[in-house]
N, C-alpha and C positions, 0 to 999 in steps of 0.2 A: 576547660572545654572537654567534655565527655562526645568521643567518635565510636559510634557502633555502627559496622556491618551487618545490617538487615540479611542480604542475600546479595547476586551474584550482579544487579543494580542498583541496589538503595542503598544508602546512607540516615544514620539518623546521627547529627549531629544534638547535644544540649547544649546552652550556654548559660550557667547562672549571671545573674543581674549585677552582682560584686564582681563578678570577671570584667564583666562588661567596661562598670564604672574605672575599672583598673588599669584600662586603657584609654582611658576618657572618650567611650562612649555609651551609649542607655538602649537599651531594647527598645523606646520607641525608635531609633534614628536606624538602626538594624532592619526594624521591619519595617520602615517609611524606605528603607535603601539612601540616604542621605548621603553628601558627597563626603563627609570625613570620614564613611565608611567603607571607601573603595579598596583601600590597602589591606582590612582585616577583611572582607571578599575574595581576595586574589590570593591572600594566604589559604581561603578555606578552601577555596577551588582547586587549590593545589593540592594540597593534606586531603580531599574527598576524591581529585582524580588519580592519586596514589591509590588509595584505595580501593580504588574501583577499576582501575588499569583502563583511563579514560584516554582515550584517542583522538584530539580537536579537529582531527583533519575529516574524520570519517563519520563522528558521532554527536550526541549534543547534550547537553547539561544543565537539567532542569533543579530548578530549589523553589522549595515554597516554605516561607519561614511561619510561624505559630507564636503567639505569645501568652504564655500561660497565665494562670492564677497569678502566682509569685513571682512574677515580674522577669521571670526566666524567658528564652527563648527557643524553641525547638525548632528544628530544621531538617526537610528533608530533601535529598541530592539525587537525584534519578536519571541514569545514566540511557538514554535512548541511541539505537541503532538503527542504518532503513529499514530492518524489519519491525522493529519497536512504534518508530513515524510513521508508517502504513498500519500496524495495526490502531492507532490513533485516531488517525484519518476517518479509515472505516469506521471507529465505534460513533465519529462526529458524523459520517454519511447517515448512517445507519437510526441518529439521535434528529439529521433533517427529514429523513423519510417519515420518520413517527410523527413529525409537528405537519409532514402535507397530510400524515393518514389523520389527526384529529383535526384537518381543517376541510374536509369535503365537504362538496355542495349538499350533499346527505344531512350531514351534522350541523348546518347551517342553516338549514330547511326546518330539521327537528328542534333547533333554539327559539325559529321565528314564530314556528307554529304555538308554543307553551304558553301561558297565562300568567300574571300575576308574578307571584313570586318565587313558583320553579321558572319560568324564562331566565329572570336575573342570580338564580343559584344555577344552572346549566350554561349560560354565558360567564361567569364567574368561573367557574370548573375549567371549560375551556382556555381563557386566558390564562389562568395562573399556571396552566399545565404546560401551553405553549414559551412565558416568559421563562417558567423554569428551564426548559429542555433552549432555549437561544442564552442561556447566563449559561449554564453550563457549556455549551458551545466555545461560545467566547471566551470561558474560561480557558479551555485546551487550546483551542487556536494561539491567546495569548503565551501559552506553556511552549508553544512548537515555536515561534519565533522568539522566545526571549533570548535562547544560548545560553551562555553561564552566566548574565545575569542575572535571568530569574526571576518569577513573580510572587507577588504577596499572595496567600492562601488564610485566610483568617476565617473560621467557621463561626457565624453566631446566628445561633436559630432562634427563628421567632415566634415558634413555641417550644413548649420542653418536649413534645412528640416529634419524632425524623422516622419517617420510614427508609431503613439501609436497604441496598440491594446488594450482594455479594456473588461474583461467580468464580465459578471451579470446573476445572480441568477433570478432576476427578473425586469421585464421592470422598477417599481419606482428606483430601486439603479440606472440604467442610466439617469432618470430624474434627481435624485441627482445630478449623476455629471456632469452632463450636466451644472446644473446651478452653480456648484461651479467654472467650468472652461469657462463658457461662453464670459469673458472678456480677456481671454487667444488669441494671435495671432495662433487660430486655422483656416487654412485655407481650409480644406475639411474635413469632414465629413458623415458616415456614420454610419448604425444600418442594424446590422442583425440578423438574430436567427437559432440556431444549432444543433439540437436534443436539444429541450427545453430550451436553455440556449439564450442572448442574448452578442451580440458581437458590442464594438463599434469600428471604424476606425477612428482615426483620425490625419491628419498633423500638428505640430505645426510646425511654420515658428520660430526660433530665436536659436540663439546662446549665449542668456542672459542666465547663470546661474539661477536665482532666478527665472525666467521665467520655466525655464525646474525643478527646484526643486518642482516650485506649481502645475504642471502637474502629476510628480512622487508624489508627495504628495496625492491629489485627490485622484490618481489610487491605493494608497495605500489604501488610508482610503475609497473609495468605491466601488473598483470592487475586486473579488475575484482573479484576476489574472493580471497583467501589462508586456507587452514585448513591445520593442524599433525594429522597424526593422526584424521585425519576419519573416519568411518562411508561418509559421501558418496562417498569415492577408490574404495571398493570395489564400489558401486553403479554407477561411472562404466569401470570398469575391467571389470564384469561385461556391461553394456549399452551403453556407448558404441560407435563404430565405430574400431576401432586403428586411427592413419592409420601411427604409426612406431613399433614395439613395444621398440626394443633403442635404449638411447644415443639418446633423441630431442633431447637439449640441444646433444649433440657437432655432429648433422647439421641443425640449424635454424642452429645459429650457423653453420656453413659456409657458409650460403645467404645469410648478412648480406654485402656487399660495403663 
């Protein structure tokens, strides 16, 4: 088992599939959390809160396990504080304000009114935009209550386009990732900035696993917030200020030296 130190709370654990078998267990039973896995959990919890100089009385310990191509299993360990769990909260407060603002009597008014078969492509828009932004929901809420349990994370898209949303603290952390993912089948991009903050958009084109994991990975280890398919992208891309509107990944990584 390969333990890497992302930064000052993440963990990236690997675990090849032959490791696994070598203590009689299989990467499904890992990422199902099954009961003959509880002892190699309690070892990792320990080996990750070393790590991470986790504190059980004060803080909480989040994992959300991956399972790759090659029958590997990746894992990552995320070390939350109250200020961590508050900033959480908010981005879920913040992700139900968007789902009251796309459900006004205004927008409901404007569905009833249409014809034919824009009614049922603008009712369709809305719901999928609301079910995404309540799974997402659930999903964090699920992440604040587990403790070192921990919950399953399994990305699989149902098509090969994901629109990512990435934010930053400051313009260099999107140079960063700009150039960590610049060889990535990103096929649009943009940069914008939000009451101080900057905002990346961007499409990955694939349905490759290992492709979408080094994406989620990046957005891990460099922007302070990553969502897949957000309601928020289109709120940030309607009001935000464009700084780079076309290929913002291509021209930030050029800036990297």
């Amino acid at each position: 088992m390969i333990i890497v130190k992302m930064n000052e709370t993440t963990v990236e654990c690997s675990i090849a599939a032959s490791e696994l078998h070598e203590i009689g267990l299989t990467p499904e039973a890992v990422i199902e959390g099954a009961e003959n896995t509880t002892s190699f959990f309690a070892q990792l919890n320990k080996e990750v809160g070393a790590q991470l100089d986790y504190d059980p009385e004060t803080e909480v310990m989040m994992m959300s396990k991956n399972m790759m191509m090659d029958g590997s299993v990746r894992i990552f360990a995320v070390k939350m504080s109250n200020q961590d769990i508050q900033k959480a909260t908010d981005r879920i407060r913040g992700a139900a304000e968007t789902i009251l603002k796309m459900l006004t009597q205004e927008r409901v008014d404007e569905i009833k009114a249409k014809t034919g078969r824009d009614k049922g492509v603008a009712l369709n828009e809305v719901i999928t935009n609301v079910t995404d932004t309540i799974n997402r929901i659930y999903g964090r809420d699920a992440e604040l209550d587990s403790g070192m349990e921990g919950t399953q994370a399994m990305y699989q898209p149902l098509t090969e386009y994901a629109r990512y949303m990435m934010e930053f603290d400051e313009f260099e952390e999107a140079k960063r990732f700009s150039k960590v993912v610049q060889r990535l089948p990103i096929v649009d991009s943009a940069l914008y900035k939000y009451k101080g903050r900057y905002y990346m958009l961007a499409g990955l084109m694939s349905a490759d696993e290992s492709i979408i994991y080094e994406m989620r990975r990046a957005g891990v280890e460099y922007s302070q917030m990553l969502t897949v398919n957000s309601p928020e992208a289109m709120f940030i891309a309607e009001h935000g200020d464009c700084i780079i509107g076309e290929d913002a990944i291509v021209h930030l990584s050029d800036l990297v030296r």
